[in-house]
C-alpha positions in Angstrom: -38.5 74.6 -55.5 -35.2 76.0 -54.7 -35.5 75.6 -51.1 -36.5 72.0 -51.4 -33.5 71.0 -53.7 -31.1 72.7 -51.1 -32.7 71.1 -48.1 -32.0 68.0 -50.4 -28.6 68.1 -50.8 -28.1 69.4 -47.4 -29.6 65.9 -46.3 -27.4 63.8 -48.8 -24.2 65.5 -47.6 -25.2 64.7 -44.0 -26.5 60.8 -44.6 -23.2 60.7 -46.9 -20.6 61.8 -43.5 -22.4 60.3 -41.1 -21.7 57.1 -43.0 -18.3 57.5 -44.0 -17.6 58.4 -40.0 -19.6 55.4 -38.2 -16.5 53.4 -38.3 -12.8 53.4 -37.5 -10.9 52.6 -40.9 -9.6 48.8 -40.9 -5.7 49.1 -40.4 -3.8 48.1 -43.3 -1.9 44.8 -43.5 2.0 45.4 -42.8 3.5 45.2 -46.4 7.2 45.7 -45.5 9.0 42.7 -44.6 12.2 42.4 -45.0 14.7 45.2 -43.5 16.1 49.0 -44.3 19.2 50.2 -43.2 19.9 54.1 -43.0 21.7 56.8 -41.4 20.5 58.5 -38.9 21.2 61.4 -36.6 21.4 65.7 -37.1 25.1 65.6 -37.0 26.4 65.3 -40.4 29.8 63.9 -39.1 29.0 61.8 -36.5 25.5 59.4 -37.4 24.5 56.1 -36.9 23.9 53.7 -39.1 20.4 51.9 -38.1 18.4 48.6 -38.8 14.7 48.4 -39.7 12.8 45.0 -39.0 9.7 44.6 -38.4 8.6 42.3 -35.7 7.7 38.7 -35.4 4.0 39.4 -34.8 4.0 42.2 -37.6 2.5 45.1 -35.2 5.2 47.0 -34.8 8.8 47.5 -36.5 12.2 46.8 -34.5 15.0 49.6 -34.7 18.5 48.6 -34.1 21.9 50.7 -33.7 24.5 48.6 -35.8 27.1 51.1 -35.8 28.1 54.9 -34.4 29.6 57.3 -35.6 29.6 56.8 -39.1 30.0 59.6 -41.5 29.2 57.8 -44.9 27.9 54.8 -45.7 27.3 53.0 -49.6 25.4 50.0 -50.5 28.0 47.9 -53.2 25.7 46.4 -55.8 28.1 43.7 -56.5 28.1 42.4 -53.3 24.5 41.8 -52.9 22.3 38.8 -52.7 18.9 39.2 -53.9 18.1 36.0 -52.6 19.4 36.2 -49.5 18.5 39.7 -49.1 21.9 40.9 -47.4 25.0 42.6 -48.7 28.0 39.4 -48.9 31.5 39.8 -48.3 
């Protein structure tokens, strides 16, 4: 009785991954839209600061050096438009 419960589950378990792996996973649609700005770089003096966008077809993201060489950089609250979704001067 023993034997046949294990050859069971042994069964299950199979039909259960061979399922799970017939098919490649469906990719994910692109949630981020809008764009990031960060530092970047190993050199704590001397970094860029760098744009994140994705692309127009949505398949792939954009990166962009806006400036070099920066040390610091602070985002001002005040100064931004949520509507808009860019820092105004």
């Amino acid at each position: 009785m023993s034997s046949i419960r294990y050859r069971l589950g042994l069964l299950v378990m199979a039909c259960v991954a061979l399922g799970a792996c017939s098919r490649p996973p469906e990719r994910a649609a692109q949630k981020f839209t809008g764009r990031l700005i960060f530092l970047s770089g190993a050199n704590a003096t001397s970094r860029d600061l760098v744009e994140l966008t994705p692309s127009q077809d949505g398949s792939t993201y954009n990166l962009k050096t806006i400036a070099t060489g920066v040390s610091e950089a602070a985002a001002f609250p005040a100064q931004w438009d949520p509507k808009l979704g860019i820092h105004v001067t």
